[in-house]
N, C-alpha and C positions, 0 to 999 in steps of 0.2 A: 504494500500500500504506500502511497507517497505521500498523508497524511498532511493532506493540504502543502505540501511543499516543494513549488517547483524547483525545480532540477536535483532534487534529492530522493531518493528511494528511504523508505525506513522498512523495515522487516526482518523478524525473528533477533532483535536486539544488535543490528548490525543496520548503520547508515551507509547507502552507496551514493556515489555521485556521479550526476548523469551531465558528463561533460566537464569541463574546467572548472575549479574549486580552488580558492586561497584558502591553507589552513591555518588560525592564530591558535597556539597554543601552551600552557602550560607543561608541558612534555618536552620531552628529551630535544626532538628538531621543534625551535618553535614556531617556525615558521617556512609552510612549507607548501606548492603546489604540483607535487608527486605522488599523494594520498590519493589513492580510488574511495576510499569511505572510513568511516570508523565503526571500532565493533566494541561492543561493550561484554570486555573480562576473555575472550578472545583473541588471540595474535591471529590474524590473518592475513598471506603477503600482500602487500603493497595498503594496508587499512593500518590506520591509527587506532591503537587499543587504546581504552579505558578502563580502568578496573570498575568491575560491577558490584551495586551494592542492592542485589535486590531486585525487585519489577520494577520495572520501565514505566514510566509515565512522559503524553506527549503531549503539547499545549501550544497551539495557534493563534496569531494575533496578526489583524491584516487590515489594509483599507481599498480603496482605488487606486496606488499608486504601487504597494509592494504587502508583504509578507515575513513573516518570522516567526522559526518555528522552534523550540525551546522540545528537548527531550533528555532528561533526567532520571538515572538512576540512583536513590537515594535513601540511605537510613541513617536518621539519626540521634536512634534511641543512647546509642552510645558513640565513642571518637570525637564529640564536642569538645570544641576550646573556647574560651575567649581571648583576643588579641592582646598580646602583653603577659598572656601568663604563662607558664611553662608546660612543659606537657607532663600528663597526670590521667591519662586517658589511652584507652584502647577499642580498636574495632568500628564497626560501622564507616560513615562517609558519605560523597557526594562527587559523580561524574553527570556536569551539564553540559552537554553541547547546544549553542546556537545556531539554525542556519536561517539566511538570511539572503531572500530574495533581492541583489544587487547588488553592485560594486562598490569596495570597499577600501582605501590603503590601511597600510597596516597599520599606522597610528591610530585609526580609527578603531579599526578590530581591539588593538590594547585598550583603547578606554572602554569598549562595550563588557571587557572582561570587569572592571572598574565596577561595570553598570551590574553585571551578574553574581558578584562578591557580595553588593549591597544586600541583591534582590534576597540573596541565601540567608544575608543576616536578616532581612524582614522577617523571615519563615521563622527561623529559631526564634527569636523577640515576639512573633505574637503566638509562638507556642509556646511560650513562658518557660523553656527548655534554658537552665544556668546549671553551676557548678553551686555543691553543698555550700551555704553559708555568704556564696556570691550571687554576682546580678548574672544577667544573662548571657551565653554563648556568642558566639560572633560569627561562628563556620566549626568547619571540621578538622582532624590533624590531616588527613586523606581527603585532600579537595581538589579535584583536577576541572578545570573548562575547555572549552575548543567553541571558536569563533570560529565559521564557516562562510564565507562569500562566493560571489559567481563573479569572475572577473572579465568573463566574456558577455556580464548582461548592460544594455543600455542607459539601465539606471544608475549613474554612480551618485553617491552619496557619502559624506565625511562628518558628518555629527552622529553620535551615540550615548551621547550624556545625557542625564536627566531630564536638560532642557529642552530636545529634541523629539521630534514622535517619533522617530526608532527609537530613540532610546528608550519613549513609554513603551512600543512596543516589546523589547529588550526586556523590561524589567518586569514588566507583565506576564508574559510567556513564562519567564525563567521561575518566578513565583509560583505561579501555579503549574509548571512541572515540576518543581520539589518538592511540593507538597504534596500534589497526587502522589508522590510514589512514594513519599514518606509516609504517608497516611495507607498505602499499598504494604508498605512493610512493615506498620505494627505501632504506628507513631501518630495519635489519632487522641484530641484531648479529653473530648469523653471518656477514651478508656485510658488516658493516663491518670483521670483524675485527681486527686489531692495529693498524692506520694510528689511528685517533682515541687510543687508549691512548700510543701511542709519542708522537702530539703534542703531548699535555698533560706528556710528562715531558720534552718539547724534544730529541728523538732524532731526526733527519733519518728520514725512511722513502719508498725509492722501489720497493717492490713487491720485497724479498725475502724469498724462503721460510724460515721458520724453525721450529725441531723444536715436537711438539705441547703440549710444557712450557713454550714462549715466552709465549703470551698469558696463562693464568694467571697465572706467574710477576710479567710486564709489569703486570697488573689489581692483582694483591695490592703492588708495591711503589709503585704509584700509590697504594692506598689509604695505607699507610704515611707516604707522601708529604703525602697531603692533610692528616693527621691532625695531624701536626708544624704542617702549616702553620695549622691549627686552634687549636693550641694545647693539644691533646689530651691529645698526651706528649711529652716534653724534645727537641729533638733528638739526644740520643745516643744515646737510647734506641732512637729509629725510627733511624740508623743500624747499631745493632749489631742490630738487630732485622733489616732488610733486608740488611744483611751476611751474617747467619746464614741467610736465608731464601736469599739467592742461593748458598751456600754449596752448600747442602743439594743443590739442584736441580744447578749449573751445577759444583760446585766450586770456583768462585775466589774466592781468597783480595782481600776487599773492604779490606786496611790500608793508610791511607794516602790514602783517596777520602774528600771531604770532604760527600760529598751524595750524600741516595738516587740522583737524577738519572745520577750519576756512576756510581754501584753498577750502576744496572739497564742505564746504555749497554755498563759492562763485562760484565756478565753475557750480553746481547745476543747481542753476537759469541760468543760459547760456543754458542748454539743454532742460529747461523746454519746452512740448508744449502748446498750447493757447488751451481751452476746446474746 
Protein backbone atom coordinates (compact mmCIF):
# COMPACT_ATOMS: atom_id res chain seq x y z
CA UNK A 1 0.00 0.00 0.00
CA UNK A 2 1.48 3.47 -0.51
CA UNK A 3 -0.47 4.84 2.22
CA UNK A 4 -1.24 8.07 0.90
CA UNK A 5 2.40 8.66 -0.14
CA UNK A 6 3.45 9.45 -3.24
CA UNK A 7 6.60 8.13 -4.42
CA UNK A 8 6.86 5.93 -1.50
CA UNK A 9 5.61 2.20 -1.02
CA UNK A 10 5.05 1.21 2.78
CA UNK A 11 4.44 -2.60 3.24
CA UNK A 12 5.16 -5.22 5.63
CA UNK A 13 7.23 -2.77 7.97
CA UNK A 14 9.64 -1.92 5.09
CA UNK A 15 9.42 1.62 3.16
CA UNK A 16 10.58 1.52 -0.71
CA UNK A 17 11.16 4.38 -2.99
CA UNK A 18 9.63 4.66 -6.04
CA UNK A 19 12.30 6.75 -7.87
CA UNK A 20 14.99 9.32 -6.57
CA UNK A 21 14.93 9.93 -2.72
CA UNK A 22 17.25 12.35 -0.50
CA UNK A 23 17.95 10.48 2.62
CA UNK A 24 18.47 12.83 6.03
CA UNK A 25 19.44 10.84 8.79
CA UNK A 26 20.59 10.02 12.14
CA UNK A 27 22.49 6.97 11.14
CA UNK A 28 25.73 5.87 10.38
CA UNK A 29 25.69 7.65 6.24
CA UNK A 30 23.74 10.75 7.12
CA UNK A 31 23.15 11.77 4.23
CA UNK A 32 22.55 9.86 1.42
CA UNK A 33 20.61 9.33 -2.06
CA UNK A 34 21.76 5.56 -2.72
CA UNK A 35 18.89 4.11 -0.39
CA UNK A 36 16.06 2.15 -2.22
CA UNK A 37 13.93 2.23 1.15
CA UNK A 38 14.07 1.64 4.66
CA UNK A 39 13.09 -1.26 6.75
CA UNK A 40 12.25 -1.36 10.18
CA UNK A 41 14.62 -3.93 12.42
CA UNK A 42 15.61 -5.50 9.03
CA UNK A 43 19.20 -5.19 7.14
CA UNK A 44 18.18 -5.40 3.68
CA UNK A 45 20.66 -4.59 0.70
CA UNK A 46 20.66 -1.25 -0.42
CA UNK A 47 17.56 -0.05 2.59
CA UNK A 48 18.39 1.84 5.50
CA UNK A 49 17.58 -0.12 8.61
CA UNK A 50 15.98 1.07 11.66
CA UNK A 51 15.70 -0.70 14.77
CA UNK A 52 12.18 -1.70 15.46
CA UNK A 53 10.33 -1.12 18.49
CA UNK A 54 7.06 -2.79 18.13
CA UNK A 55 3.83 -2.14 15.54
CA UNK A 56 4.07 0.39 13.10
CA UNK A 57 1.92 3.04 13.15
CA UNK A 58 1.24 5.46 9.99
CA UNK A 59 -0.13 9.08 9.91
CA UNK A 60 -0.81 11.57 6.88
CA UNK A 61 -1.19 15.10 6.66
CA UNK A 62 -1.68 16.94 3.28
CA UNK A 63 -3.30 19.98 1.57
CA UNK A 64 -3.47 21.07 -2.37
CA UNK A 65 -0.11 21.61 -2.78
CA UNK A 66 1.96 18.48 -1.06
CA UNK A 67 1.93 15.72 1.57
CA UNK A 68 3.66 14.16 4.46
CA UNK A 69 3.70 11.12 5.63
CA UNK A 70 5.12 10.25 9.21
CA UNK A 71 5.53 6.23 10.18
CA UNK A 72 6.67 5.23 13.40
CA UNK A 73 7.64 2.44 15.37
CA UNK A 74 7.59 3.20 18.98
CA UNK A 75 7.50 2.09 22.69
CA UNK A 76 7.98 3.98 25.32
CA UNK A 77 6.98 2.25 28.25
CA UNK A 78 10.57 2.05 29.09
CA UNK A 79 14.29 3.66 27.59
CA UNK A 80 12.98 7.31 28.44
CA UNK A 81 15.34 10.01 29.33
CA UNK A 82 15.18 13.42 29.91
CA UNK A 83 17.70 15.94 28.39
CA UNK A 84 20.57 16.76 30.69
CA UNK A 85 20.34 13.65 32.79
CA UNK A 86 22.37 10.65 32.42
CA UNK A 87 21.23 7.41 31.47
CA UNK A 88 19.57 5.28 34.18
CA UNK A 89 17.34 3.41 31.80
CA UNK A 90 16.88 0.59 29.50
CA UNK A 91 14.97 -0.97 26.56
CA UNK A 92 12.12 0.36 24.53
CA UNK A 93 12.48 3.49 22.00
CA UNK A 94 11.58 5.32 18.98
CA UNK A 95 12.36 4.92 14.84
CA UNK A 96 10.39 7.86 12.93
CA UNK A 97 10.62 8.36 9.43
CA UNK A 98 9.23 11.32 7.59
CA UNK A 99 8.54 11.38 3.98
CA UNK A 100 7.78 14.06 2.22
CA UNK A 101 6.00 14.84 -0.95
CA UNK A 102 8.84 17.51 -2.46
CA UNK A 103 12.14 18.85 -2.80
CA UNK A 104 14.16 19.55 -0.12
CA UNK A 105 18.01 20.72 0.69
CA UNK A 106 19.56 19.37 3.26
CA UNK A 107 19.45 22.09 5.76
CA UNK A 108 16.09 21.97 5.42
CA UNK A 109 15.67 18.06 6.13
CA UNK A 110 18.06 18.85 9.44
CA UNK A 111 15.73 21.38 10.85
CA UNK A 112 12.44 19.16 10.15
CA UNK A 113 14.58 16.45 12.37
CA UNK A 114 14.53 19.71 14.87
CA UNK A 115 10.75 19.68 14.14
CA UNK A 116 10.31 15.80 14.87
CA UNK A 117 12.43 15.78 18.28
CA UNK A 118 9.95 18.23 19.55
CA UNK A 119 6.89 16.47 18.16
CA UNK A 120 8.24 13.08 20.22
CA UNK A 121 8.72 15.21 23.37
CA UNK A 122 4.83 16.46 22.88
CA UNK A 123 3.81 12.78 23.10
CA UNK A 124 5.86 11.90 26.31
CA UNK A 125 4.74 15.42 28.12
CA UNK A 126 1.04 14.88 27.53
CA UNK A 127 1.41 11.24 28.50
CA UNK A 128 2.73 12.41 31.72
CA UNK A 129 5.42 9.63 31.09
CA UNK A 130 8.81 11.24 33.64
CA UNK A 131 11.46 9.65 35.68
CA UNK A 132 10.72 8.65 39.72
CA UNK A 133 10.65 11.97 41.73
CA UNK A 134 11.22 14.18 38.38
CA UNK A 135 9.30 16.20 35.63
CA UNK A 136 8.89 14.77 32.40
CA UNK A 137 10.95 12.73 29.80
CA UNK A 138 12.08 14.49 26.73
CA UNK A 139 12.73 11.35 24.18
CA UNK A 140 14.40 8.04 24.34
CA UNK A 141 18.10 6.65 24.91
CA UNK A 142 17.39 4.65 21.32
CA UNK A 143 15.99 7.57 19.14
CA UNK A 144 16.64 7.36 15.58
CA UNK A 145 14.68 9.74 12.50
CA UNK A 146 15.14 9.63 8.77
CA UNK A 147 13.83 12.60 6.69
CA UNK A 148 12.88 11.55 3.21
CA UNK A 149 12.59 13.82 0.14
CA UNK A 150 11.94 13.59 -3.77
CA UNK A 151 14.50 15.55 -5.21
CA UNK A 152 13.25 14.89 -8.60
CA UNK A 153 9.64 16.53 -7.67
CA UNK A 154 8.78 20.11 -8.92
CA UNK A 155 7.86 21.39 -5.76
CA UNK A 156 10.88 22.48 -3.96
CA UNK A 157 10.42 23.92 -0.60
CA UNK A 158 13.04 25.20 2.25
CA UNK A 159 11.01 25.98 5.59
CA UNK A 160 10.38 23.02 8.00
CA UNK A 161 10.10 24.81 11.36
CA UNK A 162 7.36 25.47 13.22
CA UNK A 163 6.56 28.59 11.55
CA UNK A 164 5.85 26.92 8.25
CA UNK A 165 2.89 24.51 7.10
CA UNK A 166 5.37 21.79 6.40
CA UNK A 167 6.42 22.02 9.23
CA UNK A 168 2.75 21.98 10.98
CA UNK A 169 2.59 19.23 8.77
CA UNK A 170 5.94 17.75 10.08
CA UNK A 171 4.95 17.96 13.50
CA UNK A 172 1.42 16.72 13.01
CA UNK A 173 2.03 13.42 11.23
CA UNK A 174 5.08 12.80 13.52
CA UNK A 175 2.75 13.16 16.79
CA UNK A 176 0.27 11.06 15.97
CA UNK A 177 2.47 8.35 14.47
CA UNK A 178 4.19 7.99 18.00
CA UNK A 179 1.56 7.68 19.59
CA UNK A 180 -0.54 5.37 17.51
CA UNK A 181 2.17 2.94 17.85
CA UNK A 182 2.99 3.62 21.38
CA UNK A 183 -0.48 3.24 22.30
CA UNK A 184 -0.12 -0.19 19.67
CA UNK A 185 2.47 -1.30 22.20
CA UNK A 186 1.01 -1.12 25.57
CA UNK A 187 1.42 2.69 26.36
CA UNK A 188 -2.06 3.88 26.58
CA UNK A 189 -3.15 6.39 29.72
CA UNK A 190 -6.19 4.69 30.71
CA UNK A 191 -4.36 1.78 31.20
CA UNK A 192 -1.26 3.39 32.78
CA UNK A 193 -3.30 4.91 35.16
CA UNK A 194 -2.06 6.22 38.59
CA UNK A 195 1.34 4.17 38.84
CA UNK A 196 3.41 6.78 36.54
CA UNK A 197 1.62 9.88 38.40
CA UNK A 198 2.22 8.52 41.97
CA UNK A 199 6.04 7.88 40.63
CA UNK A 200 7.13 11.16 39.78
CA UNK A 201 5.73 12.47 43.12
CA UNK A 202 7.85 9.56 44.85
CA UNK A 203 4.74 7.79 46.48
CA UNK A 204 5.44 3.98 46.70
CA UNK A 205 2.46 2.24 44.47
CA UNK A 206 1.87 -1.59 44.50
CA UNK A 207 -1.57 -1.84 42.78
CA UNK A 208 -4.09 -0.34 45.17
CA UNK A 209 -7.47 0.65 44.33
CA UNK A 210 -8.20 4.05 44.82
CA UNK A 211 -11.76 6.39 44.62
CA UNK A 212 -12.25 7.96 41.04
CA UNK A 213 -11.13 11.58 42.44
CA UNK A 214 -7.56 9.91 43.09
CA UNK A 215 -5.90 10.21 39.75
CA UNK A 216 -7.02 13.68 38.85
CA UNK A 217 -6.51 14.94 42.03
CA UNK A 218 -2.70 12.87 41.94
CA UNK A 219 -2.34 14.69 37.94
CA UNK A 220 -3.25 18.20 39.14
CA UNK A 221 -0.94 18.22 42.39
CA UNK A 222 1.96 16.98 40.12
CA UNK A 223 1.34 19.77 37.97
CA UNK A 224 1.48 22.20 40.86
CA UNK A 225 4.51 20.29 41.80
CA UNK A 226 6.24 20.65 38.46
CA UNK A 227 5.43 24.40 38.36
CA UNK A 228 7.24 25.20 41.74
CA UNK A 229 9.97 23.23 40.45
CA UNK A 230 9.94 25.51 37.24
CA UNK A 231 10.19 28.40 38.88
CA UNK A 232 6.77 29.30 37.87
CA UNK A 233 5.38 30.21 41.31
CA UNK A 234 6.99 30.62 44.81
CA UNK A 235 6.77 27.64 46.73
CA UNK A 236 4.16 28.75 49.16
CA UNK A 237 2.18 29.59 46.82
CA UNK A 238 1.95 25.88 45.04
CA UNK A 239 1.72 24.72 48.69
CA UNK A 240 -1.22 26.59 49.84
CA UNK A 241 -2.56 26.05 46.58
CA UNK A 242 -2.28 22.17 46.69
CA UNK A 243 -3.40 22.25 50.33
CA UNK A 244 -6.57 23.97 49.30
CA UNK A 245 -6.93 21.70 46.36
CA UNK A 246 -6.49 18.53 48.45
CA UNK A 247 -8.71 20.01 50.92
CA UNK A 248 -11.53 20.48 48.65
CA UNK A 249 -11.53 16.91 47.34
CA UNK A 250 -10.19 14.79 50.35
CA UNK A 251 -10.79 17.08 53.36
CA UNK A 252 -7.57 17.09 55.08
CA UNK A 253 -6.31 19.56 56.60
CA UNK A 254 -2.59 19.98 54.77
CA UNK A 255 -0.68 22.24 58.11
CA UNK A 256 2.27 21.52 58.84
CA UNK A 257 3.41 19.35 55.58
CA UNK A 258 6.24 20.96 54.02
CA UNK A 259 5.97 19.77 50.34
CA UNK A 260 3.31 19.14 47.68
CA UNK A 261 4.89 15.56 47.79
CA UNK A 262 3.85 15.32 51.40
CA UNK A 263 0.29 16.82 50.64
CA UNK A 264 -0.64 14.45 47.94
CA UNK A 265 0.97 11.10 49.99
CA UNK A 266 -1.58 12.50 52.71
CA UNK A 267 -4.30 13.02 50.77
CA UNK A 268 -3.67 9.48 49.06
CA UNK A 269 -4.76 7.57 51.82
CA UNK A 270 -8.15 9.44 52.18
CA UNK A 271 -9.12 7.91 48.67
CA UNK A 272 -7.68 4.66 49.31
CA UNK A 273 -10.27 1.61 49.00
CA UNK A 274 -10.59 -1.33 51.44
CA UNK A 275 -9.53 -4.74 49.32
Amino acid sequence: MNCGAPGFKIEDGKISFIGDALTVSTCKTAVSFDYEGISFGRASPGYLALPAHGRISVSSVSNDTTRVTAVASADIRTGRIRAGNGRTTEGGGISLVILIDASLPVFACARAMVTCTEAITCVIRELGLGSPGGYTDSGCVDQNIAIVCRPDSSLKLTSTGKHSKLGEFIGRSAIEAVLGSARANGTEPGELGIAPVLERLNIPYSGERYQACAHPLMTALLQIRDEVGWGMIPLSAGLRAAGDMAMAVTGIDSKGLGSIEEIAERALKETRLES
